[in-house]
N, C-alpha and C positions, 0 to 999 in steps of 0.2 A: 849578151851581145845585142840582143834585139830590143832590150828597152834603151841602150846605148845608141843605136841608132834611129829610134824615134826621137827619143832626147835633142841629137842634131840635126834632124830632119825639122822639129819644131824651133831650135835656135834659128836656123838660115832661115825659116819661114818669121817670125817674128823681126829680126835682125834688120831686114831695111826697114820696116817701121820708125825704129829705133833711129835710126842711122837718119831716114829721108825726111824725118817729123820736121821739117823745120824749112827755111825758106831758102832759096838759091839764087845765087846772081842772077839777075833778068828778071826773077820771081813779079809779079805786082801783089800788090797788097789792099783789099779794102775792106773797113770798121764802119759797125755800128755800134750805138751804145743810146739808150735813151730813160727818162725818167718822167715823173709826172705823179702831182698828187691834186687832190680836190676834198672841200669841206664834205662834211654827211648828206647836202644841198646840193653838191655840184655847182653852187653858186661862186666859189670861191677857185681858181683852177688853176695850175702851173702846166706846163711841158716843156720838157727840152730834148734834142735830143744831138746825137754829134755823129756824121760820119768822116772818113778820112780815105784818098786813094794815094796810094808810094806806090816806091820802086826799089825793087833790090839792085845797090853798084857793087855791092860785094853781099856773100851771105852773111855781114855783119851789119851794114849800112843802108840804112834807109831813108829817102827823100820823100816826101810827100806832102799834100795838103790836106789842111782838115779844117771841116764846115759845122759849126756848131749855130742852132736855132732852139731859141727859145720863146713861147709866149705865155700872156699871165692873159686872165680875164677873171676879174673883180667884181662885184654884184656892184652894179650901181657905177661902172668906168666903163673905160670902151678899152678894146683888148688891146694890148702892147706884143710887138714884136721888137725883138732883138736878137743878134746875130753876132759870130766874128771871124772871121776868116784869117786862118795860117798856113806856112809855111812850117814847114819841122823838118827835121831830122833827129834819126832813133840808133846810136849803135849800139847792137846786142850781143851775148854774152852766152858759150856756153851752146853743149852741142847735144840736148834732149829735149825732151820735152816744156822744160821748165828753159824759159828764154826771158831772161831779165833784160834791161836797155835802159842806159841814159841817153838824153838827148836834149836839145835845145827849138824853140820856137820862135817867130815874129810875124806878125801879124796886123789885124787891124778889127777895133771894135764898132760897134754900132748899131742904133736903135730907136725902138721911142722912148725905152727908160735910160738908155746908157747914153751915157756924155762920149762923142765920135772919138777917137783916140788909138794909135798906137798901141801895141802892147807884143811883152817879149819876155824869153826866163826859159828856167829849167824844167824840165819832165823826165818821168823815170815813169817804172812800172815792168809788167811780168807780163808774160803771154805762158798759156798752157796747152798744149795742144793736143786735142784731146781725137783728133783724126790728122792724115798727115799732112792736110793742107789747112785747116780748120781749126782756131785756137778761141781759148775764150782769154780775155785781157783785162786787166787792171792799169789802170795810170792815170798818175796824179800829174798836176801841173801848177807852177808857182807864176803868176805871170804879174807882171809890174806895167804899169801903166804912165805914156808918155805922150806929148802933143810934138815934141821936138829933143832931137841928141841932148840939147844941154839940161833936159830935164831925167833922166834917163839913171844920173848917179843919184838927186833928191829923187828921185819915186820908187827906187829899187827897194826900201822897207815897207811900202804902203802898198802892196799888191795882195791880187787876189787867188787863193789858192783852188783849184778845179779839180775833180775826180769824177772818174766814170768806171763802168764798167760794163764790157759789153763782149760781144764775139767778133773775130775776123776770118777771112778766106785769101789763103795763097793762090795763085796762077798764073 
């Protein structure tokens, strides 16, 4: 009887973990995610990096925006920045730890290497949560690139596919 009721002493104590690991209507939500590499020189040099701030409208549905910056500096160029700014939405899947999500984006790109433009598409990806507001996340994104609507069905094969992977925090 007494290991029986540690047993359930330990399930109720574990049990909202399980249950609260994941995000709530009203919840907000904000991601970082970034990357970067550079020759043996340091001469050669990339970074990028993306965060994003939503909103829970339901604990399924997620509105928000996300900020991606990146810059190069090249031995012998002068550095470039580039940028793109979205709007998204993520509905997610599934009530543990593992929270998958499709969703859609549109936005707008722009820089010193990138031609200014439009851009829109799907995203997917997984969040884990590895505290119960606190996830680490994968997502990919296919985004197609457009100057105006009637270009929109010709560019939809010509786009670019995006992935990150970074940590988030609910609250």
């Amino acid at each position: 009887m007494h290991k029986l009721l540690k047993s359930l002493l330990i399930t109720a104590a574990i049990a909202p973990s399980l249950v609260f690991a994941q995000a709530m209507e009203g919840d907000r939500e904000v991601t970082i995610s970034g990357q970067g590499q550079s020759d043996k020189d340091l001469d050669n040099s990339v970074f990028a990096m993306t965060a994003s701030y939503g909103r829970y409208y339901s604990d399924r549905s997620l509105f928000g925006v996300r900020q991606s910056l990146s810059f190069s500096d090249r031995d012998g160029e002068s550095t470039d920045f580039d940028g793109a700014t979205v709007g998204f939405y993520d509905y997610h899947f599934g009530r543990s730890d593992f929270r998958p999500y499709i969703g859609a984006n549109l936005g707008y790109n722009y820089g010193d290497r990138t031609d200014e433009t439009f851009s829109g598409g799907p995203e997917a990806g997984l969040k884990y949560y590895v505290l119960n507001k606190t996830f680490v996340q994968g997502t990919v994104q296919y985004q197609f690139l457009f100057d105006s609507s009637s270009e929109v069905d010709d560019n939809f094969d010509d786009g670019i596919l995006y992935y990150a992977v970074g940590m988030g925090y609910n609250f």
